[in-house]
N, C-alpha and C positions, 0 to 999 in steps of 0.2 A: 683224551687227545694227547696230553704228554708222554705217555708210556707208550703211543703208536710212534708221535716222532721219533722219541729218542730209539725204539725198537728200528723204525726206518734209518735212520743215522747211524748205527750203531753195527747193519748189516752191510754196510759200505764198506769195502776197501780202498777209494779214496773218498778226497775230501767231495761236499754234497750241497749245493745251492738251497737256498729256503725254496725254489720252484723243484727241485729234482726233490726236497723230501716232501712237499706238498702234494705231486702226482704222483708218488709212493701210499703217501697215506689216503687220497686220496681212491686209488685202485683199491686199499685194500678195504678199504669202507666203503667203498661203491655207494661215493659223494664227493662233487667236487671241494677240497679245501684251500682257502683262501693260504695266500703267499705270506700276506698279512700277519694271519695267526700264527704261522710256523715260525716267521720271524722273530713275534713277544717269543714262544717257547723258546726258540734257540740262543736268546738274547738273556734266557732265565738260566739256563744252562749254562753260560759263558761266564754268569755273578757267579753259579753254584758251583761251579767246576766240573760239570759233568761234560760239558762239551771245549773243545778251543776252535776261536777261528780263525783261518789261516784268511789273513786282511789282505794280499794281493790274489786271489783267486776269488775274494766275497764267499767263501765256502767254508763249510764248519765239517771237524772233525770228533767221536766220541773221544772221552779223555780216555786213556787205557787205564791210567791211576789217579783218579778223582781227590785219592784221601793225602795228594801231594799239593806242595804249594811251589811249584817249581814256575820261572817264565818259559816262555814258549819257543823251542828255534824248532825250523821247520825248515827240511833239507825237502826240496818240490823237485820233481823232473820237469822239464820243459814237453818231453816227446809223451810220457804216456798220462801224465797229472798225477803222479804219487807223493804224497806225502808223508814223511819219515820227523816222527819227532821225539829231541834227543834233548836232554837238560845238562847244562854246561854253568854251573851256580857262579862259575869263577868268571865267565866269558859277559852273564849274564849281571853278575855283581859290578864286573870294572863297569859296564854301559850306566847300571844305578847310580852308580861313586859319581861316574862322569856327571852326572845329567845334574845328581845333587848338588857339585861343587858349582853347576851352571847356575844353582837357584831354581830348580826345578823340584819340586812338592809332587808327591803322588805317583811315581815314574813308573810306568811300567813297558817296560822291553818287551818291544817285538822284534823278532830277529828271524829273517825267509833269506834261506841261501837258495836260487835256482842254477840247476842244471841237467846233467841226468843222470840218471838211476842207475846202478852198478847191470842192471838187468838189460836195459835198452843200449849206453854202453858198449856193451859186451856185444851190442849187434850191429853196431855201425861199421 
């Protein structure tokens, strides 16, 4: 079941709701699969670093480079939902400094710029 979601996730071009990879996997199994399940999995993925999830759409993306420990910015289009993500340690470090000098333990940055995509853009 794990190697169907993350094969489902993984063949996305953008990011992908625990219901959009369920009736993926679920098509391909020819069984319906619970939302539920897809969830733990992608929730195991997100500890492991194989997936990220982009927390204003609720939709998760495969990581491109799992064997990094980078926080997550995420440049979103408004018009077509793409999701572009870029590691910026210094952008991503001052936001940790900050949070730590708050008294904040644990911090981890998430950082969603929306707007659009040099593609859509390009066609307005």
């Amino acid at each position: 079941m794990r190697a169907d979601v993350f094969e489902a996730l993984a063949e996305r071009e953008k990011p992908a709701s625990a219901y959009d990879i369920a009736e993926s996997v679920g098509t391909r199994r020819g069984k319906r699969v619970a939302a539920n399940s897809v969830y733990r999995i992608l929730d195991l993925f997100v500890r492991t670093n194989l997936a990220r999830r982009v927390e204003s759409a609720n939709a998760y993306v495969a990581n491109s480079h799992p064997g990094c420990r980078h926080d997550c910015i995420f440049l979103i289009c408004d018009l077509c939902g793409t999701a572009v993500h870029i590691d910026d340690d210094s952008l991503t470090g001052a936001l940790r400094k900050a949070a730590q000098d708050a008294g904040f333990a644990e911090v981890r940055p998430v950082v969603e710029i929306r707007g659009h995509c040099a593609e859509c853009a390009s066609g307005e």
